[in-house]
C-alpha positions in Angstrom: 0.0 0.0 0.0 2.9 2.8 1.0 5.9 1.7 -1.5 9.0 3.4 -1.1 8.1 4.9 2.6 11.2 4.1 4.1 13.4 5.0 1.0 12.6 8.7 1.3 15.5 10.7 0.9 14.6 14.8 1.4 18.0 15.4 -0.1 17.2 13.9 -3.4 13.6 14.3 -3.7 12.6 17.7 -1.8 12.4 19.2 -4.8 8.6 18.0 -5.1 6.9 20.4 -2.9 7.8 22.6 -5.8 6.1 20.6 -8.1 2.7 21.7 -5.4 3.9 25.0 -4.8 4.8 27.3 -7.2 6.8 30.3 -5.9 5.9 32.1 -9.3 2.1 31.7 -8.4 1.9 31.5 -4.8 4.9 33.1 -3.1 3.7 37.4 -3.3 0.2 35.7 -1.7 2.0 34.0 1.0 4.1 36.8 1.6 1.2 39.3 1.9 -0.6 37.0 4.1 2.1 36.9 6.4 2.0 40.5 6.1 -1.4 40.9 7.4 -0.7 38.3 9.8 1.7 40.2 11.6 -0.3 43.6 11.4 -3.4 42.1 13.2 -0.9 40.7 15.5 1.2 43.9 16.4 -1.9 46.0 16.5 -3.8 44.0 18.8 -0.7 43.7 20.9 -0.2 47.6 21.1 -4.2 48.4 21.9 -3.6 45.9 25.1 -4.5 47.7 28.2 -1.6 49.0 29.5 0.5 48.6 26.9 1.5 50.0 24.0 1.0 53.7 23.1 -2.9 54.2 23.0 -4.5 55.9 26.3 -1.4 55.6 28.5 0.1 58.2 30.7 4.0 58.4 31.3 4.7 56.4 34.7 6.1 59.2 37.1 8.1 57.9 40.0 6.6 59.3 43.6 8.7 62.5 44.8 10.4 61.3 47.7 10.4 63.2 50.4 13.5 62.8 52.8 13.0 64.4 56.8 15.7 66.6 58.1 18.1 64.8 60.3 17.7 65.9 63.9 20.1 68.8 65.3 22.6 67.2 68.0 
């Protein structure tokens, strides 16, 4: 049923995925898929609360305020 399973050798026959996928047809939509991919990705990740640049306010550390040492 599965000839030639264990004679597989990706050296000499990995050229066959070429045979499926076509660079000169699929390789600008793969490309721009990952494109959008990583927009959704990076603008969800910058809208998080508290994250990002949307509706945050520069963290200002608390004055600190230091008592006079006693007289003596």
């Amino acid at each position: 049923m599965f000839p030639n399973v264990f004679d597989y050798k990706p050296i000499e026959q990995d050229y066959r995925i070429w045979l499926v996928v076509n660079p000169s047809v699929w390789l600008m939509p793969i490309l721009f898929a990952v494109l959008l991919i990583a927009l959704v990705v990076h603008s969800y990740a910058i809208n998080l609360p508290g994250r990002g640049f949307a509706g945050t306010a520069p963290v200002v550390a608390p004055a600190v305020v230091v008592a006079p040492a006693p007289a003596g």
